[in-house]
N, C-alpha and C positions, 0 to 999 in steps of 0.2 A: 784346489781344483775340486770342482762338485763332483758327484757322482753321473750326472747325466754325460761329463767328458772322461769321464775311466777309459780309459785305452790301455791293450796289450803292452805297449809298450811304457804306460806311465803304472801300468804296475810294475813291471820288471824295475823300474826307476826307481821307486820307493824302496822296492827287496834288496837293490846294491845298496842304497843308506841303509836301509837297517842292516845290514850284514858289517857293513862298515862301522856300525854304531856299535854292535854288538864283538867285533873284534878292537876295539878301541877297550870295549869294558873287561874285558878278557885282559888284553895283557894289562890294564891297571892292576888289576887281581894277581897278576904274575902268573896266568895261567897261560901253559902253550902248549901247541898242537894243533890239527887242523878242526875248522868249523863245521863238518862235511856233514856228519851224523847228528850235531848237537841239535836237543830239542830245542832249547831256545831259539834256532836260526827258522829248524822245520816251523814251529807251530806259527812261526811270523808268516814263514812262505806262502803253507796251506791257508792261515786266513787271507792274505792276499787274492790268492786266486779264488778261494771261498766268497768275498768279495768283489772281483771284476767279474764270478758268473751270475752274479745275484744282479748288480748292475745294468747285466746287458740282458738280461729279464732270464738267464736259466737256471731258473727255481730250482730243478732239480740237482742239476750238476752243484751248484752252492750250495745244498742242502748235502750230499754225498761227499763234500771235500771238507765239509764242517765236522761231519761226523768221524771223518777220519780220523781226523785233528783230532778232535776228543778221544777215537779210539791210541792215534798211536803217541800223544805226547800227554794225554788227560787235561790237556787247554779247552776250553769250554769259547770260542771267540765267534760270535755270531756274524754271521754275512751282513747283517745291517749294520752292525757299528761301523761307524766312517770314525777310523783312526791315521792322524796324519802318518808323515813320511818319518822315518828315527824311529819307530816304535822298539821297545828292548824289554822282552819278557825274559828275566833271566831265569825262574827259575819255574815252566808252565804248568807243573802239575798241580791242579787244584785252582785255578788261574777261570775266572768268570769276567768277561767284558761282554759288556751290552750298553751300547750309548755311544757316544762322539767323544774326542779330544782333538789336540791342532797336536803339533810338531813335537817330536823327542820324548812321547810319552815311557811312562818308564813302569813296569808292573815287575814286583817278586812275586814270587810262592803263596800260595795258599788266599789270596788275597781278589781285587779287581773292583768294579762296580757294574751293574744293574739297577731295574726296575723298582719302586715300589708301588704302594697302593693308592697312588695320586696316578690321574690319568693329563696329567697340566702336562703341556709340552712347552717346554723353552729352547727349544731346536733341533732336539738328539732324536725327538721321537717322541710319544705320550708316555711321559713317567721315568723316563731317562735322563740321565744325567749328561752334564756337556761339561767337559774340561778344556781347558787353555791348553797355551803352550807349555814343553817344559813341565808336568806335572808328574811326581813322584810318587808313587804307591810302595809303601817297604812290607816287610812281609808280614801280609791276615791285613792289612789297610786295605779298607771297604769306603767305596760313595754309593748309595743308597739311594733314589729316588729321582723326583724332576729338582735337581742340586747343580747349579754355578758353581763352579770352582775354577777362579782365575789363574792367570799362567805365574809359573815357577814355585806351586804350592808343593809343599811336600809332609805326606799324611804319614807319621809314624806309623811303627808296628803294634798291631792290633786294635788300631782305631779305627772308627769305625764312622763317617763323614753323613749326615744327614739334612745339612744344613750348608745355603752358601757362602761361599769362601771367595776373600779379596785376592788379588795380585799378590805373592811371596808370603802367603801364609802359612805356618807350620804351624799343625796338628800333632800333638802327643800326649800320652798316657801319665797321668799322674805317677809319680817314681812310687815303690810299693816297700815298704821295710822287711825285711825277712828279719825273724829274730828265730835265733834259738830256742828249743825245748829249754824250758825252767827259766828265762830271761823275762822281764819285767817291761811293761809296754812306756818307752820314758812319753813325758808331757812333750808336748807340740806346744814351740813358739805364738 
């Protein structure tokens, strides 16, 4: 659904999926209790509505529930990005979206995508990134720039995406050795 058909009511439709997304992730985790207070549910909520008022052209009002959002969960999620329905920030502190995605997007901690210093638009907006369905962000995983990234990628922790990506692609960080003080660096096959 484009932006020019946003309706009250197809936002509240998006906030019961991700609220449902988001208590499905919960108890996989074995976590229980109610969803009422958690940031992850809020900072979904606030960009929602941050989003239906940007929309329906009230700059201001989007711009003041954006800011909230930054103030009371520290989620950084701009009123332009057009993020589908499922969205699941688990963990929004430190959390930058700026760009497009489709369905079931999924962002941890510390992590997200924006702009860089290409002004090329490939749908999200000049210099923004457009993700698929189904794309995974683990925690500090960055997309960077005017960057493709097909549905069901999933960008390990602390990688950092520059570049476009096919259908079911994983991204991840080279494994790293840790040796001990006084331990001897052995030969690589």
């Amino acid at each position: 659904m484009g932006p020019a058909t946003m309706t009250l009511a197809e936002t509240r439709r998006r906030i019961r999926i991700d609220r449902e997304r988001l208590r499905r992730c919960l108890t996989e985790r074995g976590i229980e209790g109610g969803m009422t207070f958690s940031p992850a549910l809020l900072c979904v909520r606030l960009y929602r509505y941050s989003r239906y008022f940007y929309v329906k052209g009230w700059r201001r009002a989007a711009r003041l529930v954006w800011q909230l959002n930054l103030f009371l969960t520290g989620a950084d999620i701009s009123p332009l990005s057009d993020l589908g329905e499922g969205l699941l920030v688990v963990h929004p502190f430190a959390v930058t979206i700026s760009g497009s995605a489709g369905k079931g997007l999924t962002v941890e901690g510390w992590g997200g995508m924006g702009g860089g210093m290409s002004l090329e638009d490939i749908g999200a907006g000049p210099g923004l990134p457009l993700l698929g369905d189904d794309v995974q962000l683990d925690r500090s995983a960055m997309v960077l720039g005017a960057v493709r990234v097909g549905h069901g990628v999933r960008i390990g922790p602390g990688c950092t995406v520059v570049r476009h990506l096919p259908d079911g692609a994983r991204v991840e960080a080279p494994a790293v050795r840790v040796r001990r003080a006084g331990e001897q660096d052995e030969a690589l096959p």
